[in-house]
C-alpha positions in Angstrom: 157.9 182.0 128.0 158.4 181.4 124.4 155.5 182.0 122.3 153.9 178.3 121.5 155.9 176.5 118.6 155.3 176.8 115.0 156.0 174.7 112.4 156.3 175.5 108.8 154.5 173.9 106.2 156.3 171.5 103.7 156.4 171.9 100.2 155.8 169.2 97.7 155.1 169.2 94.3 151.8 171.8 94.0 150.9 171.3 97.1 151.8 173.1 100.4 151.1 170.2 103.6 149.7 171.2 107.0 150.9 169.1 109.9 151.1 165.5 109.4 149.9 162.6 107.4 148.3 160.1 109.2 148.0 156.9 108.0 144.2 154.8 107.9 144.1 152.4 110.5 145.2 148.8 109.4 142.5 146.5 109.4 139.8 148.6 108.3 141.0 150.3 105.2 144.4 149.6 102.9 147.5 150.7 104.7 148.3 153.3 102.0 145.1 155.3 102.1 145.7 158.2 104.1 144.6 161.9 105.2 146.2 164.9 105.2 145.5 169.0 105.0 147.5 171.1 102.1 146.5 173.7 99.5 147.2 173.7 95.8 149.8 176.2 95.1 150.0 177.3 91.5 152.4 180.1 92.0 154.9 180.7 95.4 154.8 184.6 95.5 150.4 184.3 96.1 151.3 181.2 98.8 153.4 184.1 101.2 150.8 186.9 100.0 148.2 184.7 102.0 146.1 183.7 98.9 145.3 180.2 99.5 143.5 177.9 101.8 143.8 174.6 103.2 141.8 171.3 102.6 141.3 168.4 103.6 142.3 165.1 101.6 141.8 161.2 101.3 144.4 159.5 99.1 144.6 155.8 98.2 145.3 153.7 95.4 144.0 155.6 92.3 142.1 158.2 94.0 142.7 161.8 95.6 139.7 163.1 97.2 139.2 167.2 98.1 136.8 166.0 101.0 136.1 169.5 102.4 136.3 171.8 99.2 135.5 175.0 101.2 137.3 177.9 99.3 137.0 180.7 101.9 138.4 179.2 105.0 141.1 176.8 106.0 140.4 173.0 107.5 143.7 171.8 109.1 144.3 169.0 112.0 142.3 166.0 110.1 142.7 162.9 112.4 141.1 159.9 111.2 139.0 158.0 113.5 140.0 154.3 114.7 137.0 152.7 112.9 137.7 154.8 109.8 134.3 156.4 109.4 134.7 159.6 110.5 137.2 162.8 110.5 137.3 165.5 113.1 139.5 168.5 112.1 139.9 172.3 113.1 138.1 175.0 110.2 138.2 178.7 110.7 134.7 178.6 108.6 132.7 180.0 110.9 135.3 182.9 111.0 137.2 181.3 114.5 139.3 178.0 114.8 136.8 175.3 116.0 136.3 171.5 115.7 134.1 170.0 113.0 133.9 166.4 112.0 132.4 164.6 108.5 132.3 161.5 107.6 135.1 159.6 104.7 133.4 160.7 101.9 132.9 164.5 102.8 129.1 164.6 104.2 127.9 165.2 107.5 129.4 168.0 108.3 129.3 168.8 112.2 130.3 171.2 114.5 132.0 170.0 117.3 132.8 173.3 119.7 131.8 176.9 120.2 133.6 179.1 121.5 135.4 182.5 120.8 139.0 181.3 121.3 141.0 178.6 119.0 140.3 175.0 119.6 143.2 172.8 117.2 144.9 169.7 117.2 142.0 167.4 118.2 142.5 163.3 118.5 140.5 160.7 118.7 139.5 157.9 121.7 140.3 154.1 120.8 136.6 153.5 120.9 135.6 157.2 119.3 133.5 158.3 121.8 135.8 161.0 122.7 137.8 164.1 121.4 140.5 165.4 123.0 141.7 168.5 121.8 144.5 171.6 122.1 142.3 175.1 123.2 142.8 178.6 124.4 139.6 179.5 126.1 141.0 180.4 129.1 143.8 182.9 127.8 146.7 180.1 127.3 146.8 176.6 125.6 145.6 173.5 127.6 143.9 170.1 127.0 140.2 169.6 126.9 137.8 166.5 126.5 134.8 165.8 125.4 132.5 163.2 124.5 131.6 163.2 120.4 128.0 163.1 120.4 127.0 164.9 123.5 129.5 167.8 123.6 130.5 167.5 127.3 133.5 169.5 128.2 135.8 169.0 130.8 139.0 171.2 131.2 141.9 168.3 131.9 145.4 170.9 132.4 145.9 173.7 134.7 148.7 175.2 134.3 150.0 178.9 133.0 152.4 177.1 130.5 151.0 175.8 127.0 149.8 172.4 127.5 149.1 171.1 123.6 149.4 168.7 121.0 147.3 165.5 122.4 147.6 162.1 121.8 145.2 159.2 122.9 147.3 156.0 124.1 146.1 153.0 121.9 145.0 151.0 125.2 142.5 154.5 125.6 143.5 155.2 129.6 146.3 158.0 129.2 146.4 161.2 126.9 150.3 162.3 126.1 150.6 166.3 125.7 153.6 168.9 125.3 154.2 171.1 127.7 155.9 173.9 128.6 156.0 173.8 132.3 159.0 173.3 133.1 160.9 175.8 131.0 161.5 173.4 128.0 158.8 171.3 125.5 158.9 168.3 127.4 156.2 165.2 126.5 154.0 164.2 129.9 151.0 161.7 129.9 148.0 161.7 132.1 145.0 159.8 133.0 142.0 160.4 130.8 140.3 162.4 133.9 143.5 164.7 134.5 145.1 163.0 137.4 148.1 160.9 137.6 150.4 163.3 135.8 154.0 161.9 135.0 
């Protein structure tokens, strides 16, 4: 099996992006404010010496917001909650990959999981009482839950194959993933409990 995919990040103007842009939800906020994770590169040659470290933004009309502003680690994976109050995102500040979230303006800083392995890639619920996220506890990536206040964890994939990158569906009753399982990155969905796997 081929180690889990890697994708590099893109280049634009002075700053270096980190995943994806995502877009506020319409309805709550202007369609043209979004988030995003980069770093400011000044020079090229200290980005691929490893001296940098990503942020996380809020851009809209007329402003650009550092909302993290953490120099010594790296805050990647910002998704944007549906009500457009809160952000959950991965930071290695604690010196491992875990889940934090804050609200739109920076403060409130919590954090989400604890544990020794890497827990990235986390998503929101329609109604944001739950976080699904991307994990390696258990020695290979799979798909865990929990609910955002209480911290309740539930393992959702079983598999040896990496099971990552989740997505909640808009109606809130399936979670779509890539997976590996079947010898090629294929996109399944399943019911918010695990089951009905397709």
């Amino acid at each position: 099996q081929p180690e889990r995919p890697i994708y590099e990040p893109l280049y634009f103007e002075t700053h270096r992006l980190h995943g994806a842009v995502q877009n506020a939800p319409q309805g709550n906020t202007p369609e043209y404010n979004f988030i995003y994770s980069a770093t400011a590169v000044q020079n090229l040659d200290e980005y691929d010496e490893g001296k940098y470290n990503y942020e996380i933004y809020y851009y809209g009309s007329g402003f650009n917001t550092n909302l993290t502003n953490y120099e010594d680690a790296n805050d990647v994976y910002p998704r944007l909650n549906p009500g457009c109050t809160h952000i959950v995102f991965t930071s290695d500040r604690t010196g491992n990959l875990e889940l934090f979230s804050m609200t739109t303006d920076g403060g409130n800083l919590t954090q989400l999981t604890w544990d020794n392995a890497s827990d990235v890639r986390p998503d929101w619920s329609p109604d944001s009482g739950w976080i699904v996220w991307e994990s390696y506890r258990d020695g290979q990536a799979e798909i865990y839950i929990q609910t955002y206040y209480a911290g309740n964890v539930t393992r959702l994939t079983q598999d040896d194959a990496f099971d990552g990158m989740p997505a909640w569906s808009p109606d809130g009753s399936k979670i779509a993933f890539v997976s590996y399982r079947t010898g090629g990155y294929r996109i399944y969905t399943m019911n918010t409990d695990g089951s009905g796997l397709t």
